[in-house]
Structure formats: C-alpha cells, structure tokens
C-alpha positions in Angstrom: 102.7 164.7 105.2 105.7 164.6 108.2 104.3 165.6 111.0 106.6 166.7 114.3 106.3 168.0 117.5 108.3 170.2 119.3 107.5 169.5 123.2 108.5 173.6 124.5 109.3 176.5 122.0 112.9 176.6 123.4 113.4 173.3 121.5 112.1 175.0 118.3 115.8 175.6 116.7 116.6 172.1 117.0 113.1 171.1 115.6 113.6 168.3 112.9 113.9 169.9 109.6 113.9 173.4 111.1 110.7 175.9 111.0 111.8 177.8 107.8 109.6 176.0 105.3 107.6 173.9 107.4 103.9 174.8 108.0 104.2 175.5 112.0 101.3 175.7 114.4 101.5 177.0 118.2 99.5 176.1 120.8 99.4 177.1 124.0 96.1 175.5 125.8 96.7 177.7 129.2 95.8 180.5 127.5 97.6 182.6 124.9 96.2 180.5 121.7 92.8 179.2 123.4 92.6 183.4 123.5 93.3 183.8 120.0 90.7 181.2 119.0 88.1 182.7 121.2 88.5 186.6 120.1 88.4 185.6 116.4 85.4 183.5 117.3 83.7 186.8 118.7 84.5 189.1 116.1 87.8 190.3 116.7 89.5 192.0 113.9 92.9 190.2 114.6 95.1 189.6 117.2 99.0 191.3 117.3 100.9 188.8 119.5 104.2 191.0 121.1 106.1 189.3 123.4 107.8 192.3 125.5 105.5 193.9 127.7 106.1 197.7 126.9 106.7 197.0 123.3 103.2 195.7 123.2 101.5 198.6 125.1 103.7 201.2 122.2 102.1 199.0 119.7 98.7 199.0 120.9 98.5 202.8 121.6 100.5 203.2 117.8 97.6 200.9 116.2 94.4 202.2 118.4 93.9 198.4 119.6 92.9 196.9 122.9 95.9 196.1 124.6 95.4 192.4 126.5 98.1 189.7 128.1 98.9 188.6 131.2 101.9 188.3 133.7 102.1 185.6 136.3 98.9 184.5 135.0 97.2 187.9 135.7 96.3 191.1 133.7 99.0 193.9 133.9 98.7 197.2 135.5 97.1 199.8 132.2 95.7 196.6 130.4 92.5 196.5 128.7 91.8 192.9 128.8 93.7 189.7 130.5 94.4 186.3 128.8 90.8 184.7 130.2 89.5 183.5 126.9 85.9 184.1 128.1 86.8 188.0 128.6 87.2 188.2 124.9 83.8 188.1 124.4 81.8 190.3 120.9 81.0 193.0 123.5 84.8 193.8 124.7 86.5 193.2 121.1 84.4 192.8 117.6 85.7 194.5 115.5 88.6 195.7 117.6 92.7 194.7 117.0 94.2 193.1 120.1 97.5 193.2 120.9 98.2 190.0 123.5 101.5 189.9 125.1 101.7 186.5 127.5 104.5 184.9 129.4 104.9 181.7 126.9 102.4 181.8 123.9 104.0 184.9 122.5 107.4 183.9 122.8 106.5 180.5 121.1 105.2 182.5 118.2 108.1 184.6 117.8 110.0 181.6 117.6 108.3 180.7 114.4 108.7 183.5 112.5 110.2 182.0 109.4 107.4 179.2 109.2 106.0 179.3 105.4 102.7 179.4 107.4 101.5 179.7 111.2 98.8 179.0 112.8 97.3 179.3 116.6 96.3 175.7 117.6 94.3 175.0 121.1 91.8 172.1 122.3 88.7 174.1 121.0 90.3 174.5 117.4 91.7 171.2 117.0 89.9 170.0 113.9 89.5 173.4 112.1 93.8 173.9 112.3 94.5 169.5 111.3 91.4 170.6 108.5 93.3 174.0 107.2 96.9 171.9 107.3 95.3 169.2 105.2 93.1 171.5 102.5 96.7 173.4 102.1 98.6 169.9 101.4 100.9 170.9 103.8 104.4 168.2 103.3 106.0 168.9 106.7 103.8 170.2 109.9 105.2 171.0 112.7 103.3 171.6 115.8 105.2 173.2 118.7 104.0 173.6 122.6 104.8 176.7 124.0 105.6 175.1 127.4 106.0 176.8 130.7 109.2 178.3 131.7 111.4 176.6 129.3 109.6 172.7 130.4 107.0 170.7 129.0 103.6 171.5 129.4 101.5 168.5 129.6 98.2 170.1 128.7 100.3 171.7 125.1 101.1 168.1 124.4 97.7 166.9 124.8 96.3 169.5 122.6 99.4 168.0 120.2 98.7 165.0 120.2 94.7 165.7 119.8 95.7 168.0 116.3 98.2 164.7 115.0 95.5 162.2 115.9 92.5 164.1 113.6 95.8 165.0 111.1 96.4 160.8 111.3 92.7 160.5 110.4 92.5 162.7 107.3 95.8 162.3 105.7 98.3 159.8 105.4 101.0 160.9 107.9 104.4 160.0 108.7 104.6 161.1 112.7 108.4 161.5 115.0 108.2 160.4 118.1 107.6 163.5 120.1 104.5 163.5 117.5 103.5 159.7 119.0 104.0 160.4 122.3 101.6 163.2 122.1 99.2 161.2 120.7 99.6 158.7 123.1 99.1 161.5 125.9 95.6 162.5 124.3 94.5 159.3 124.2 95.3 158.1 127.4 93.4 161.3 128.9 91.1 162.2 126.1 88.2 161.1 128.5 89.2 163.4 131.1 90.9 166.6 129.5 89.5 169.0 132.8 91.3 166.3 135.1 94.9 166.8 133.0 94.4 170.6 132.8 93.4 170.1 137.0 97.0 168.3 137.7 99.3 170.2 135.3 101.5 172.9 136.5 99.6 175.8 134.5 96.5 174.7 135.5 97.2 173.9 139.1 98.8 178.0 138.8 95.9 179.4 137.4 93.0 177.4 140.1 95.4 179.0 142.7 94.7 182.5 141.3 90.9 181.7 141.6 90.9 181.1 137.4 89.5 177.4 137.1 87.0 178.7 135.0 89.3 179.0 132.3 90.6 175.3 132.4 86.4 174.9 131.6 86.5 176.9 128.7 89.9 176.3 127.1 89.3 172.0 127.5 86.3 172.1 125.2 87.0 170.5 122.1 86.1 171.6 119.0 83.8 174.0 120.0 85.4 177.2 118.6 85.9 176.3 115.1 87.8 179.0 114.0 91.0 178.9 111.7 93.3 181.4 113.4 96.1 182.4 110.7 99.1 184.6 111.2 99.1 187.2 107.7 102.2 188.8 106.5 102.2 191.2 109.0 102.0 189.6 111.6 98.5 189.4 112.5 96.1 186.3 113.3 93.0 186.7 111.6 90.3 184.2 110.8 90.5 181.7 108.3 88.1 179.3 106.6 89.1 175.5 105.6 88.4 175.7 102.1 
C-alpha cells in the first residue's frame, strides 16, 4: 500500500500519481466530513455533497431532501440544517437525503471525482475509513485535506496523519512525505486534539461565531464508527468494514 497526502484540495491535480485510480479519502475535520460521519451515524439515508449554493438548494427541492451547509461558517438563508455535526441528530434526518453544500469540504470532494473509490474521513471515523482501505486491499490511498481558502488546515492534517498512523499499524505501508509529516502532526498533538482545533484558523473562526461546541464534538476520536462511502451516484451512504 502507497499512501499520500495532499495538504489542501487545490493541490489535488498535482497529487502523486494522480486521483484517477487511487482509492481517495476527504476529510475535512471543521465540519463538512465530521457532518457526513455524524448523519450516517443517526440514520441518515445519504448525504448529496454540491458545492454551489443554488445548485444544491435545485437539487434538494428536485430529490425532496433536507437541504444543509454553511457559508462563512453559518447556515444560509432557506436552509434546513447548518454544518454543526450535533444538529444532524436521528430526530432532524433518519431516514432523510441531505444535500450539504460547504465552503471547502464540498469543493474537496468534487475534486475527487475520478477516485476508483471515495470516502469521507474525519477524527471520529478514523479507524473505520484506515479499516475499509485495508479490508479493500487498496495499492495507492490517497488522503486529501480540504484546507481553508486554498491553505493548509492544520486540524485536516492532523486527522491525516491520525488515518496513516492506524493505516501504518494494519498494513505494511509505504508513506510520501506530506503523508509523514501528517503523522508527525498527530503525534506531536494527539494528547491535546481540542487545544489544535482551539489555535487553528477554522477553529479559532468558528469559537468566534459562538460554535466551540463543535470543535468538542468533531475532536472525538473514533467515536462515530461509521464507513461513509460515496456510491455511483454520487451519494455517501454507510458502509461496513467487512
């Protein structure tokens, strides 16, 4: 298994090997993909990520699905549901399609479209995605941050580095060197994941918007142990590890 990392999605089309082929997984910690993991964990039917904001609202109202995102860290005007992972609770979407439009996750996973597979990564999925990529005998992974605003996001790296780490511990891997910086990242903070998510741009944006509760909920690891896999149409549904 080669394992890479590509440190913001705007790097993606430079991203050793390319995405077509590889087996590709997205994370975006702050919130887009700690979202995904936590609606599937509730019940949700699936979740359409659409990048442009009134595409996704014609898609929702086309498909009859809840219609959730954010701009600027906050719900837009007409939308069901925001990008706070705790709002996608069984009561707001079992059973329900989402449609999630957000300012980087969904322009991250857009970017892999011609990934052989893709999945959402996050903190509190870590070991059920490495698990998945492992079961599959997946030859070439690579893991790409969604960043914010075209930089590298520190708390995306982590979550990296946290998914190569458990990947290093179940399969013999071959890592690049974004790959070992990211793991270098994890472990030098893995003891204090709330106090990276506290001093990194996203998280500093979101405790200024009165969110900190979220950086609680999305830096719990492993606790949502949910395979979130994109289907041929698009769709993130839940997965098992065989």
């Amino acid at each position: 298994m080669r394992v890479d990392v590509v440190l913001c999605a705007e790097q993606v089309p430079a991203a050793p090997g390319g995405v077509a082929g590889s087996h590709a997984v997205v994370i975006d910690v702050l919130r887009a993909t700690s979202t995904i993991a936590r609606a599937l964990a509730s019940g949700c039917a699936g979740v359409l990520p659409v990048a442009e904001l009134e595409q996704a609202a014609a898609r929702a109202r086309s498909l009859g699905a809840l219609l959730g995102g954010e701009r600027g860290g906050l719900a837009p005007s007409g939308f069901d549901l925001g990008n706070s992972p705790r709002s996608y609770d069984a009561s707001a979407c079992a059973g329900r399609l989402v449609v999630l439009s957000t300012t980087n996750g969904s322009r991250a996973i857009e970017a892999c479209a011609g990934a052989a597979s893709l999945q959402a990564g996050s903190l509190l999925n870590a070991e059920a995605t490495a698990r998945a990529l492992v079961e599959r005998r997946a030859e070439r992974v690579l893991l790409v941050c969604a960043g914010r605003r075209g930089q590298v996001s520190a708390d995306d790296a982590a979550a990296a580095g946290c998914i190569a780490g458990t990947l290093a511990l179940r399969a013999a891997a071959e890592f690049g060197d974004a790959a070992r910086l990211a793991i270098a990242l994890f472990d030098a903070w893995r003891h204090d994941l709330h106090g990276l998510l506290l001093r990194c741009e996203a998280g500093r944006h979101l405790v200024s918007l009165g969110l900190q509760a979220d950086l609680d909920d999305c830096v719990q690891v492993d606790s949502v142990p949910v395979v979130a896999e994109r289907g041929p149409d698009g769709v993130f549904r839940r997965g098992r590890p065989r």
